[in-house]
C-alpha positions, -999 to 999 in steps of 0.1 A, spaced: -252 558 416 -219 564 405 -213 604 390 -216 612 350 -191 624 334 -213 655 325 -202 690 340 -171 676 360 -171 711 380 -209 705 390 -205 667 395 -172 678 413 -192 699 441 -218 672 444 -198 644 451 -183 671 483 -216 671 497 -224 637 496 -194 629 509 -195 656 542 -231 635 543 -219 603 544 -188 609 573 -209 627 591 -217 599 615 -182 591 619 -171 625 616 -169 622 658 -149 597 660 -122 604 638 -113 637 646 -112 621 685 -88 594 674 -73 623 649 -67 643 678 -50 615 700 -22 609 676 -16 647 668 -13 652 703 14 626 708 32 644 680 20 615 649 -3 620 614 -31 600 609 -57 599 578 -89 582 563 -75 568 532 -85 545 498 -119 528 507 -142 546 525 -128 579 516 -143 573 479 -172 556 491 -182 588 511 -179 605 475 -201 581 458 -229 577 490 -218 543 495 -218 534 538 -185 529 546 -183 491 567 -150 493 581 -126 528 584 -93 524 567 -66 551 582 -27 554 578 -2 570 599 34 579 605 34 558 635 45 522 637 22 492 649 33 490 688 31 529 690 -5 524 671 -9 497 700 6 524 727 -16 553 714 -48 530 713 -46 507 741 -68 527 764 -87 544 737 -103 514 718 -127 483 733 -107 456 713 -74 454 696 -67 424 669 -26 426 649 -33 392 626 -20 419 599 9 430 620 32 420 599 18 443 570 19 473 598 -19 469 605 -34 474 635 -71 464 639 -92 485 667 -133 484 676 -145 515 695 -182 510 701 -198 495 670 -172 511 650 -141 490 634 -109 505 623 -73 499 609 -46 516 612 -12 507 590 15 520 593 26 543 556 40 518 534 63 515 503 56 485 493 83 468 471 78 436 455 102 407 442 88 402 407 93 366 402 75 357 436 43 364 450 45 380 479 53 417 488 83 431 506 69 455 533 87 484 541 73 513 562 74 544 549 77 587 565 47 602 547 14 601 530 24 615 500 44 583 496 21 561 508 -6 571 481 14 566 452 17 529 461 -20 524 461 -33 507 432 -58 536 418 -65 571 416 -99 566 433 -80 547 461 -53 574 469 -76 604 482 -71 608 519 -88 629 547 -61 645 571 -74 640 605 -82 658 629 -81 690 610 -102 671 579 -76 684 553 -86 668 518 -55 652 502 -57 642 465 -24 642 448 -33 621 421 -67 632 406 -89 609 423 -120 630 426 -117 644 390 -119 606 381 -145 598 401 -163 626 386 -155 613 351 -161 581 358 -128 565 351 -102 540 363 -64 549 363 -34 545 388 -11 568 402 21 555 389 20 541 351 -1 514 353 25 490 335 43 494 370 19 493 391 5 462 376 39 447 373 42 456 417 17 435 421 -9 416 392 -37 410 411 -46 449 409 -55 438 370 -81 420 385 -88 448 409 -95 465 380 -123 444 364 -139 443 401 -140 484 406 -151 485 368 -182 464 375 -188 473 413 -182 515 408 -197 515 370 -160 533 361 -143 529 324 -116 510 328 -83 542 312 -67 533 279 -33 533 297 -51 505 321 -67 485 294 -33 480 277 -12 472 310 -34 445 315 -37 430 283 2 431 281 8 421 315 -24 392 318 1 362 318 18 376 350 -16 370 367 -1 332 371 25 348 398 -4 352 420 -15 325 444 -46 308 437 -61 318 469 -54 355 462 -74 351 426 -105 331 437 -109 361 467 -111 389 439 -130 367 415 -156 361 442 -157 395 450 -170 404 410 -194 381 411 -208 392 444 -209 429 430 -246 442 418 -240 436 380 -205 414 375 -208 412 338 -187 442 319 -160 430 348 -159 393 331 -162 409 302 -130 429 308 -110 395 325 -114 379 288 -110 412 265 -76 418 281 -66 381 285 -68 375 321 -96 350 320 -74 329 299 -50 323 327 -79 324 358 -109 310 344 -96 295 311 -133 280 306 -150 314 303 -136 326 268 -138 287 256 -171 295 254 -167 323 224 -174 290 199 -172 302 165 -203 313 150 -208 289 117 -223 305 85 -256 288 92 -260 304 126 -270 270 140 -263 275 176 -263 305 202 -233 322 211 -227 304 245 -204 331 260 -226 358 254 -259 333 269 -240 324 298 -232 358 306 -267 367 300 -277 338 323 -256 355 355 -280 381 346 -309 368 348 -298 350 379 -286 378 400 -321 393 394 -341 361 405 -324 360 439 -343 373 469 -382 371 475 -403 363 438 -434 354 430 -445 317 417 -483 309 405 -495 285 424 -469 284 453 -474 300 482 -439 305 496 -412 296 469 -381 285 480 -355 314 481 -321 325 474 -308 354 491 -283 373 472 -258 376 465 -253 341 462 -220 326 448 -226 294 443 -257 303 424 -237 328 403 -210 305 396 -233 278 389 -249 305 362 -213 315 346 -200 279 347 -234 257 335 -224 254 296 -183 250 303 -189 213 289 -203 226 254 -166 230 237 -157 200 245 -190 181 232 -200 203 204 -204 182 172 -219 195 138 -245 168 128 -257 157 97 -290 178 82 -272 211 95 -274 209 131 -253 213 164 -256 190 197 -239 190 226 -249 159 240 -239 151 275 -223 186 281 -239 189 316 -217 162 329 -186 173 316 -192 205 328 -203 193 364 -161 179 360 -149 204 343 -160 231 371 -151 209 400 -118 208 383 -115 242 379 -130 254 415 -101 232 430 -77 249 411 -86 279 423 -90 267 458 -127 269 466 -139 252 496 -153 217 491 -188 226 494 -185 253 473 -173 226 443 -198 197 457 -228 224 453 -216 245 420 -209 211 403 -239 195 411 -260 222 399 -241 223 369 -245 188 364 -284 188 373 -291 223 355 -309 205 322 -329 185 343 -362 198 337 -362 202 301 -373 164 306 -403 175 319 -416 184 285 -455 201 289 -457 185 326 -457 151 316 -435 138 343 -451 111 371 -450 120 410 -424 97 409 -398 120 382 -410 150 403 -395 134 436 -364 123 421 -360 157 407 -364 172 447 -342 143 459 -316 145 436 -314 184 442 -315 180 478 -303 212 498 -300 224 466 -336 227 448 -337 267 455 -307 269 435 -317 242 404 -349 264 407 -334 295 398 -308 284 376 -328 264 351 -353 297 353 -322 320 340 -313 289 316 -339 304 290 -326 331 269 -348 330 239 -355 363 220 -391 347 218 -415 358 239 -438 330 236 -415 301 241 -400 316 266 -435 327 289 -445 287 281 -415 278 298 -418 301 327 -455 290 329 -439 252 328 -419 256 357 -445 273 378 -467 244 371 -435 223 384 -427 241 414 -463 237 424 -466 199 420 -435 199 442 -454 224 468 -481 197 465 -460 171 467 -444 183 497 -476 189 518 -486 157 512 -455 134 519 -431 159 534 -411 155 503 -383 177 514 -372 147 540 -382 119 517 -367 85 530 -379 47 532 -402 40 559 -375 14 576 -343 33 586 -305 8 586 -316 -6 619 -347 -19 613 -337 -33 580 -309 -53 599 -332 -71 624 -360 -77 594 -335 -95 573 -314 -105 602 -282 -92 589 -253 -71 606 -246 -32 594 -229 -37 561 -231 -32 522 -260 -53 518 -278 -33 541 -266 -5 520 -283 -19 485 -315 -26 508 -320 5 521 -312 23 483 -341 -2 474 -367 8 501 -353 47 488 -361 36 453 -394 25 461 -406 52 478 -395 79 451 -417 56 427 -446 48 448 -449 73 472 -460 66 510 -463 28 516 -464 23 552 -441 3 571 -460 -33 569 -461 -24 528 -425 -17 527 -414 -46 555 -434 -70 530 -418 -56 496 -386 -61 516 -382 -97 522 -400 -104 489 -369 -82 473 -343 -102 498 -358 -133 491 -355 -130 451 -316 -117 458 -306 -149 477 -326 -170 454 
């Protein structure tokens, strides 16, 4: 748990211990790598990362370290030292090293300078630490540990603001933003993932500096988007991205859905229920518990396609809201142009294709079940539901679970009870018919030599009939389905 402000001097000498505690297996192995720069006359120093994450008890994955030296003297120093060498960053002065089961990077100091009207950084290496941490982006990110002597460096207050809980940058943050934008979205990440308040001075940089966001590369944004939503409890960071204006120019959909409330009331506020519904999501994945199912299907977290299937589900209610005679509200058809309007967006932002297939699907499929009334679908609606899912019946599982965000406690246990009852029929299903791999009886091949046709579309349509059929009527056997074939073929040609 991050510190509380409370007694900074107390919380101060805490956050020491904890953090002698958490190097301590490392401990080692710094001061030996420490000690083989020093002796060929170079600094080196833990830095940013895992430096705070020792402070806050977090296990630090990879070791982030700095030096005077430049990346073929890193390589000299560390050839014979280290089990593996990687310099894909080279041209950023990184070096990457594993000793044991340890990984490392080394960069050279840097003074980074940036062209503002482009993208990318100029890198220039710098003489000394002290320089090199007043580039970093915040406070908490510019302590250091001097190695091998384990000297603490903190020039900019980076402990006191870890003990206060609170986000600022070295430099003013107008500049540091302006160096380089994405750190405003750096900032709604460490807000959410560290549970820090987000300095006035910080707040107003980004919401005067949010359009500059657009100098970033798409690729660069959909990384630190992802890795919100992946933190433990993403909300107050989306909540920060449209506050300060950012979400308006990286996910444009998200503050759409602050509909005005009428006078009436007469629908929910669909920003706040989606946000609500990443909630509830994030706390479904991993193992649960089902009545009536044995094993449910499950979703190991974090999951982001499931969380941006969660944030992104209602995007298509803007667009389809219409105010109805009588008094009421409908957004009729909203799931499909969300499904659109999130494949549109994903793209945009550069998401792999599965990633857009799957969140866009479950988008589209998310209101599925709401068909399913008190149970009154037939086997047959139950295996379309599983077929049209597919790979993907975890995640519509979860998602229309998370969909329900009524303040009533008895609606909303009926509908929790509903889809138990659901996801057992399917377990029944399942163990009957082996539902998960439902498919006709007759596969392309043996459809071609019963109607004696060659591979083509028509044995396309027949084989979607033989699918249709056995959605609707279950197992059939292959003289049933052979039969219902021709009889279907025959009443085609005729």
């Amino acid at each position: 748990m991050p510190p509380t402000p409370a007694d900074p001097p107390a919380v101060t000498a805490r956050l020491l211990e904890r953090a002698v505690a958490g190097l301590a297996p490392v401990l080692p192995l710094l001061q030996e790598v420490g000690a083989l720069f020093a002796a060929a006359g170079h600094e080196l120093a833990l830095v940013g990362g895992p430096v705070r994450d020792a402070f806050l008890g977090r296990p630090a994955v990879d070791l982030d370290l700095t030096t005077d030296a430049e990346p073929d003297r890193v390589l000299e120093l560390t050839r014979r030292w280290a089990d593996a060498h990687w310099d894909v960053g080279r041209a950023f002065g990184t070096i990457g090293l594993r000793k044991g089961h340890d990984h490392l990077e080394i960069t050279t100091y840097r003074t980074d300078e940036y062209d503002r009207t482009s993208r990318k950084p100029q890198v220039r290496f710098g003489t000394s630490l002290e320089e090199d941490l007043v580039r970093r982006d915040f406070t908490v990110n510019a302590m250091a540990l001097r190695l091998p002597q384990l000297e603490f460096v903190d020039l900019h207050g980076g402990l006191e603001d870890l003990a206060g809980r609170v986000l600022r940058t070295p430099a003013t943050a107008t500049e540091s933003f302006a160096d380089d934008p994405l750190r405003m979205m750096r900032a709604a990440r460490f807000a959410a993932q560290l549970g820090l308040r987000v300095g006035t001075e910080v707040r107003a940089a980004m919401t005067e500096r949010a359009p500059t966001i657009t100098m970033v590369s798409a690729e660069r944004v959909r990384d630190e988007l992802s890795k919100l939503l992946l933190t433990a409890q993403p909300r107050e960071g989306l909540r920060l991205l449209v506050d300060t204006g950012l979400a308006a120019h990286v996910l444009p959909e998200l503050p759409a859905l602050q509909l005005e409330v009428d006078e009436h009331h007469r629908h929910k506020d669909v920003y706040e229920h989606s946000l609500t519904v990443l909630d509830q999501a994030i706390a479904l994945e991993g193992p649960r518990r089902v009545v009536g199912v044995e094993a449910p299907l499950e979703v190991r977290g974090p999951d982001l396609v499931l969380r941006l299937a969660a944030l992104l589900h209602d995007i298509g209610k803007p667009a389809t809201r219409r105010f109805e005679d009588g008094g009421g509200v409908s957004f009729h058809h909203h799931e499909l142009v969300g499904a659109k309007l999130s494949a549109k967006r994903l793209t945009a932002l550069r998401y792999d294709k599965e990633t857009v297939k799957a969140v866009s699907r479950l988008v589209e499929l998310h209101l599925r079940f709401h068909g399913y009334g008190g149970g009154e679908w037939t086997d047959s609606a139950v295996r379309r539901y599983v077929t049209d899912a597919g790979p993907l019946l975890a995640h519509l599982h979860l998602l229309t679970r998370s969909d329900s965000t009524t303040r009533n406690a008895r609606k909303a246990a009926r509908l929790a009870r509903t889809y138990d009852d659901l996801e057992a029929r399917i377990e029944r299903l399942q163990a009957q018919e082996e539902l998960a791999a439902v498919r006709p009886e007759l596969d392309g091949h043996e459809i071609s030599r019963v109607l004696g046709i060659p591979p083509g579309r028509e044995v396309g349509e027949a084989y979607r009939f033989l699918l249709a059929l056995r959605l609707d009527e279950g197992v059939l056997g292959e003289d049933v389905a052979r039969e219902r074939l021709l009889a279907w073929w025959a009443a085609r040609s005729g």
